[in-house]
N, C-alpha and C positions, 0 to 999 in steps of 0.2 A: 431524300424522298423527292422524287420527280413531281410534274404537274398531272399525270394522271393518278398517281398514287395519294396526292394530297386530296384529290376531287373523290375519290373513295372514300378516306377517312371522314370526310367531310360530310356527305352524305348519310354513311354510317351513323355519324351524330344525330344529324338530323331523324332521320327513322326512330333512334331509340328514344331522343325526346320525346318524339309525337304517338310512338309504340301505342301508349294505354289510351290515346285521345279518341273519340268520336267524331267521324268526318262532321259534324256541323262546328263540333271546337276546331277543330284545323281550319275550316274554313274562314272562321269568326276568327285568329289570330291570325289569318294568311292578309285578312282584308284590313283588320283593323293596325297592322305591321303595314302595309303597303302606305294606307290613307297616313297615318305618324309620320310616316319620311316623306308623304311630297307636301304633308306639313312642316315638317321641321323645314324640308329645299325652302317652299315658299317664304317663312320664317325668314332665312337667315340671307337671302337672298333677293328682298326687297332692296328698292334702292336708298332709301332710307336708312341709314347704320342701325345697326341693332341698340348701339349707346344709348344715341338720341332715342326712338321708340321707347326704349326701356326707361327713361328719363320724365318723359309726358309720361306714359302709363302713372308710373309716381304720383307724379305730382297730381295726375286727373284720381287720383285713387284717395289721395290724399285730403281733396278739397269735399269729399262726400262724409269725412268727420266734423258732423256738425259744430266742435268749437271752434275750428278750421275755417271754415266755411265763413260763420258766422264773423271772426275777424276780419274775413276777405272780405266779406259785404260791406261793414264797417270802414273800411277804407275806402273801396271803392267808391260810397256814401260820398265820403269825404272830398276825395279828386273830382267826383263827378260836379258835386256843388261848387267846387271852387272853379272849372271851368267853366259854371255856365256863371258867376259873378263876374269874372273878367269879362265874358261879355258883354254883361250890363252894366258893367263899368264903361269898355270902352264906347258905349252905345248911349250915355246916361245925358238927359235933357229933348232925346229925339223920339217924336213920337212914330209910333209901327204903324202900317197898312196891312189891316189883317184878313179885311172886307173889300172888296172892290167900291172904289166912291160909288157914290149915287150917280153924280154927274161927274163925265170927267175933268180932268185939272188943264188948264191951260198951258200954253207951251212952256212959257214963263214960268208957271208950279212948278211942272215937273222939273224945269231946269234947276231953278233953286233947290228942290227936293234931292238931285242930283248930285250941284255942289258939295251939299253938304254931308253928303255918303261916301262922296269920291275922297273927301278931305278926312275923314277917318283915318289913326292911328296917328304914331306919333314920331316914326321915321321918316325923315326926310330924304328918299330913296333918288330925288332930282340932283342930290348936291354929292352923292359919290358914295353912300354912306351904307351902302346896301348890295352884300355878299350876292352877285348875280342878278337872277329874279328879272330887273327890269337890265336889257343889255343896251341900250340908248334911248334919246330922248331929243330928237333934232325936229324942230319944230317948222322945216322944209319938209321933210319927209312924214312929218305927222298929217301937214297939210296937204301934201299928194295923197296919201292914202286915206285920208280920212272922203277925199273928194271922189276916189277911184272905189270903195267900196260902198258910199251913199250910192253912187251909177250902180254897182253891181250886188248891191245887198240883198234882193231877193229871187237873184239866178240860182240856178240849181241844175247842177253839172249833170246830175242822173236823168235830167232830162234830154240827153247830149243833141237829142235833136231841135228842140228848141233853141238850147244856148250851145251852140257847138263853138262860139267865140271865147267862153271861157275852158271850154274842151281845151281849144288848140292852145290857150293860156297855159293848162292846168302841161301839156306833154311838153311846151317849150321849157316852163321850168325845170322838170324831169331831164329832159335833153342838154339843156346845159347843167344841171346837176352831175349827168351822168359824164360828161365831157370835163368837168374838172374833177371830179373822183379819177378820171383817166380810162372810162370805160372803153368797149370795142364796138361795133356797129350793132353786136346783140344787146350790148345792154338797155336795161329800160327801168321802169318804176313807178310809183304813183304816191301823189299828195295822200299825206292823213294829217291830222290834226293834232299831231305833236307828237312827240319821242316814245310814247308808250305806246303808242298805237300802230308808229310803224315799228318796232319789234315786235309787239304783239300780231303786225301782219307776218313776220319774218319766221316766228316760229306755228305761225296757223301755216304758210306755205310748209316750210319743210318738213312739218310733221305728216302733209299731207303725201308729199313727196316719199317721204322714205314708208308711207303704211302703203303706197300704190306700188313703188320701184321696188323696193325692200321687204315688204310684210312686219314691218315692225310695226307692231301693237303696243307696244310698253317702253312707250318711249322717254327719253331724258336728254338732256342739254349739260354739257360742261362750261363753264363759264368762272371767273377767274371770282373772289369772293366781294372783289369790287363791283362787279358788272352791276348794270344797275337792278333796280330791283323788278323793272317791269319786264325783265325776265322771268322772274316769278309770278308777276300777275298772269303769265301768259300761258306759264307751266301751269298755274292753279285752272285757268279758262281751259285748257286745252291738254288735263292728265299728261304732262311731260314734268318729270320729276328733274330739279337743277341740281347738279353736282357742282357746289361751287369749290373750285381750289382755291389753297393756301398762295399766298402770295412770298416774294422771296425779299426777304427782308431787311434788305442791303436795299433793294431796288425798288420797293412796294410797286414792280412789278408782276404778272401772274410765274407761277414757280412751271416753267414747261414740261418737268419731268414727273410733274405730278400730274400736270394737265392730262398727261400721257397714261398716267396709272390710270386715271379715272374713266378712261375711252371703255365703252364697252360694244356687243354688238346691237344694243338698241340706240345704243346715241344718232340722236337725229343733226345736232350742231354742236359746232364751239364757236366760242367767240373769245374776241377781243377789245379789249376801249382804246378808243385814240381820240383823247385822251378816258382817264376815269375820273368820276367825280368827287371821291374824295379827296385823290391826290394832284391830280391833275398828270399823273404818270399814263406814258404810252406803254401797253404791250408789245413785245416783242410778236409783232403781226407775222410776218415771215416765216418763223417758228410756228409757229402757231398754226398756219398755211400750209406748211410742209407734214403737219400729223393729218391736217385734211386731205390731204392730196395721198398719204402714207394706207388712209385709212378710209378713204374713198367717203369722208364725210364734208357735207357745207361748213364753209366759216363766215358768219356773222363778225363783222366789223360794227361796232357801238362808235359812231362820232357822233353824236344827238350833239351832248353838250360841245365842243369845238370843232365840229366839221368844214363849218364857216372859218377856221382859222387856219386849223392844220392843211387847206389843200392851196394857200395860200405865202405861207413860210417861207417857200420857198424863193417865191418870185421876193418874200420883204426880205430876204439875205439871212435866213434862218434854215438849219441844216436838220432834214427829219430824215427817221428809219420810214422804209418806205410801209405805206399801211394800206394801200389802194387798192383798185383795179389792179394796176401792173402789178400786183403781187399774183405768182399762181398759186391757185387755191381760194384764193378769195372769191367766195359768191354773192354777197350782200355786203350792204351798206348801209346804216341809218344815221340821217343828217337833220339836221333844226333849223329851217332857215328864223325861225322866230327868236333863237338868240341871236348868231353874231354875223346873220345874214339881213338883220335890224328890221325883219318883216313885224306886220300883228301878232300876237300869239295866237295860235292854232293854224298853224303852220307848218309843218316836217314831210320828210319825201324818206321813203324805202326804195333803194337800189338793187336790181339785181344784174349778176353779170350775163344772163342769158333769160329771155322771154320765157325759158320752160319752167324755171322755178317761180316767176310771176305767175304764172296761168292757176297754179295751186292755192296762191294767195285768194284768188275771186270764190265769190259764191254763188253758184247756178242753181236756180230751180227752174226743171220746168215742165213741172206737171200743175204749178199752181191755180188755181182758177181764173186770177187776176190776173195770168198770162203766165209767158215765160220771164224770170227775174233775175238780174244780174247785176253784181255792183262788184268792185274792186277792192272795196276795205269792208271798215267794220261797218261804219254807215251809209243807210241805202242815203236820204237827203243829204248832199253836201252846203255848205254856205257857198259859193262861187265867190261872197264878195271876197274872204279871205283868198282866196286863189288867184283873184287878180291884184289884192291889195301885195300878195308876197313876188306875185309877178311885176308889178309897178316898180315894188323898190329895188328889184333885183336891176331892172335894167336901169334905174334911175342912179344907183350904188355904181355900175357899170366896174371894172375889173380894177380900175386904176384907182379907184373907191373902195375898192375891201382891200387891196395890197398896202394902202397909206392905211385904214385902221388894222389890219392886222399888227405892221408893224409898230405902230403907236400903243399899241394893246400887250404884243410879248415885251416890248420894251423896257412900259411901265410893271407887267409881271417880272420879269430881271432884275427891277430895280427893287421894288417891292422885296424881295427873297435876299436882293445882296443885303438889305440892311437889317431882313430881322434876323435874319445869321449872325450880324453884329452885337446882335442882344444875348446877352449871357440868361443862364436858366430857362430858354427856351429851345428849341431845334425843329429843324425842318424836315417832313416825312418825303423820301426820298430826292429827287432831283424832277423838279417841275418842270415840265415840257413845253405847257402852251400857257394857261391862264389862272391855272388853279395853285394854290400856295396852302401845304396843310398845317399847320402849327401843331406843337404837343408838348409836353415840358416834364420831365423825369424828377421834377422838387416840387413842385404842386399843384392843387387841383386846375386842371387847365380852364374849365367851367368858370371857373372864378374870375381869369381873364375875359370870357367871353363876357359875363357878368358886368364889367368895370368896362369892357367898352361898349356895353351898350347902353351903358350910363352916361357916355358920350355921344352916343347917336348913332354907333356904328352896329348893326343886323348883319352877323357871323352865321354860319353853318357850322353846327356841331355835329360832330364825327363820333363814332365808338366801335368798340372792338378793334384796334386800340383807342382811349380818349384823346379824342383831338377838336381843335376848328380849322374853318378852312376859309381863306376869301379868294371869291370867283371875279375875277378882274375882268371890267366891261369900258366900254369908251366914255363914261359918265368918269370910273376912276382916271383916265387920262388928260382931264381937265387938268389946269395949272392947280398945284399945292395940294392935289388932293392924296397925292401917295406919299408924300412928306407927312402931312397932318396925319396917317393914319402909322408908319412908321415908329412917328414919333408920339401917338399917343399911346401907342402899342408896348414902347419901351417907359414909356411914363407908370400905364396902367403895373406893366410888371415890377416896377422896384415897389410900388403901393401894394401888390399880392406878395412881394418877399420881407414885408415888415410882417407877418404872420404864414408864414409857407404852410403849414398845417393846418391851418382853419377849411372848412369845409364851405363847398359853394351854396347860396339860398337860391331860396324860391326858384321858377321854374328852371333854371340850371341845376339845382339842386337837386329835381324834380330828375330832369336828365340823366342826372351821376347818377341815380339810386337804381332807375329803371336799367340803365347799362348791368347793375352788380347781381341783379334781380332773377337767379336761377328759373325759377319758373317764368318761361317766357309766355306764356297764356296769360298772365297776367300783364305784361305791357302791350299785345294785344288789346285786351279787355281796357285798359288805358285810353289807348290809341282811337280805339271805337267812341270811346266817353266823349275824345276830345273832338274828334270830327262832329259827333252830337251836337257839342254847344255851338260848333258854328253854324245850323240851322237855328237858335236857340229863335222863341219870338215868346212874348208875356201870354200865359193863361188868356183867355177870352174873362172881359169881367161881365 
């Protein structure tokens, strides 16, 4: 049977079906047939797997059976109270300011009011003992900057015409930013106030880029399942759905052939980390670069956490895959100078490799009443003083000052790695690059490690999907004895977890385990929420 022969028979069918109908039934199954299939397309064609959807549906179906429900509130009760006790534990003897004094407190007050806030908790994050977080603590360079931002603490760079001297602050940084990432005469960038915010500029730019260039409306991001997560804050702010891939499991690198599956025609970027934060592993940037360039899509490079290191390595006698500018295909870059560039926190610069993808980052009005309005990031007020405090250190670090800490820093990560390799019933998640070192243990609960060293004073990073921790090596750890001490308390703690390898982790590691196993993820969400609660927590008014 030929194709005109079949399109008769086919026809033929169709007629004797609808033979005894009345055009308003035909018409009513013509429409309600049409509208079913670009529901089902819609359906099955979200970027969302249909798994997952089908999975939340469940469980949101589930929590509307009031014994259900009622259990869940029940607990939640329970976390909720116990987070806000820990507060008022670690808070217990200090009274609250809930009212503004009558009169105010003198310098003196305040100051002691001060100390004794600032001296809350019970880590000792000066002596080495603390996974990142704080990445130095040089009491030269606390006192330049502390002196350089009292001058410039109440500038404000969106006034560019008033203080156009922290302007030219704010583009020098940029410009030698962009000069050791290895840009070209178009590159450019601009300060924001930390790692979230310039990706969050990275994907406001190129979504706007590709819905101007391209027409993509429905847009989404590939990005490896390490990348960090304020790519998702950013996907959430700005309807671009993340595709995160599988990583390859030899390498806890991103897997590129799946990067590759996941491209579609609305993807607006991919990225990659150099390094990522749980592992402290580089992607294969080049790769990565070659399907943007294959696919005529931007790539986001993530250095937030080791940007300050990795563009550095080289010159300390350390051998990296290139991840930069010189890579083709690379269009962005996000760097921290507030980790390991030793600036203040609130500090980071987005890179791009051509002024046309910045121009989309900015935000123009100008039909406003209060004029025409324009600002670069998220915020219209900037602090200036942070901009000149991160400009101070940069020149006061000067080049031959981050080559001796870089080196001092992978050194002490090297070492660090050779010897917990030494430790039986532990293992190390792939091969660490710059500063990040991830532990995990295949005999028992790893939590329980974390648990036992911080019974010693040491503040880990716990990891999941797979269980792990992780320590972020800063120049505080490259102090004399302090990667010995931690080594060795590491291997202590562990033969003390293998006198019971099956017992389970407590309290809030425990807390941790349970929430990692915790199918319904709306609930560690609703968690998550509780916790950030308590730390606003202040006592009822009496």
């Amino acid at each position: 049977m030929d194709l005109k022969e079949g399109g008769r028979v086919l026809a033929s069918h169709i007629n004797m079906l609808f033979g005894n109908k009345e055009p308003w039934q035909i018409a009513a199954i013509t429409t309600s047939t049409i509208l079913s299939l670009f529901w089902l397309w819609d359906l099955i064609n979200q970027d969302e797997d249909l798994y997952i959807r089908a999975k939340k549906k469940f469980f949101k179906l589930s929590r509307k059976i009031p014994y259900v429900q009622k259990k869940i509130d029940e607990e939640i009760g329970k976390i909720a109270k116990g987070f806000e006790e820990d507060i008022q534990k670690s808070n217990e003897g200090l009274d609250y300011y809930l009212d503004l004094p009558p009169k105010g407190l003198t310098r003196g007050e305040v100051m002691d009011v001060f100390e004794k806030y600032s001296n809350l908790g019970h880590y000792n994050w000066k002596s080495g003992k603390v996974s990142g977080a704080v990445y130095d603590f040089d009491e030269n360079i606390v006192n330049l900057v502390t002196e350089v931002y009292g001058k410039a603490s109440y500038t404000n760079p969106l006034h560019a015409d008033v203080f156009p001297g922290i302007c030219k602050m704010e583009a020098e940084v940029v410009r030698m930013a962009c000069n050791l990432f290895q840009g070209g005469p178009e590159s450019c960038g601009a300060m924001t106030t930390g790692g979230t915010e310039s990706i969050i500029m990275a994907v406001k730019a190129f979504r706007d880029y590709a819905r101007d260039v391209k027409g993509i409306t429905r847009p989404n991001i590939v990005a490896p399942v390490t990348a960090h997560v304020a790519f998702n804050k950013a996907g959430l702010y700005f309807g671009a759905h993340v595709h995160s891939v599988k990583l390859n499991p030899e390498t806890y690198t991103v897997d590129i052939k799946a990067m590759e599956r996941a491209i579609n025609r609305n993807t607006i970027m991919l990225v990659g980390s150099a390094p990522n934060f749980p592992y402290g592993t580089v992607d294969d940037i080049e790769a990565i670069a070659k399907l943007g360039k294959k696919y005529n899509i931007p790539v986001h490079v993530d250095a937030c956490l080791g940007g300050f290191l990795v563009v550095f390595m080289k010159r300390a006698g350390y051998t990296l895959r290139p991840f930069d500018f010189s890579v083709d295909g690379v269009t962005s870059i996000s760097a921290d100078p507030h980790k390991y560039g030793y600036t203040p926190k609130g500090a980071s610069l987005v890179l791009y490799s051509d002024k046309k993808y910045r121009r989309y980052q900015y935000t123009v009005t100008t039909d406003w009443p209060g004029g025409v309005y324009g600002s670069p990031s998220v915020n219209g007020s900037r602090a200036g003083g942070i901009i000149a405090a991160c400009w101070a250190t940069l020149l006061s670090f000067g080049l031959e000052g981050y080559v001796e800490a870089t080196k001092n820093i992978v050194d002490t990560t090297k070492y660090i790695e050779q010897g917990l390799r030494k430790i039986d019933n532990i293992f190390i998640y792939g091969t660490p690059a710059v500063s990040v070192v991830g532990i995990g243990s295949k005999k028992f609960d790893i939590y329980r490690l974390s648990q036992l060293l911080a019974e010693r004073g040491w503040h880990l990073n716990a990891l999941q999907f797979p269980p792990g921790i992780h320590i972020c090596v800063t120049r505080l750890h490259t102090h004399a004895g302090v990667a010995d001490r931690f080594v060795n308390d590491v291997r202590e703690c562990v033969a003390e977890v293998m006198k019971a390898p099956t017992a389970p982790a407590e309290g809030k590691m425990a807390i941790y385990g349970v929430a990692q196993s915790v199918p319904d993820r709306s609930l560690v969400d609703e968690f998550t929420r509780l916790y950030i609660d308590s730390t606003y927590y202040t006592p009822p008014a009496k």
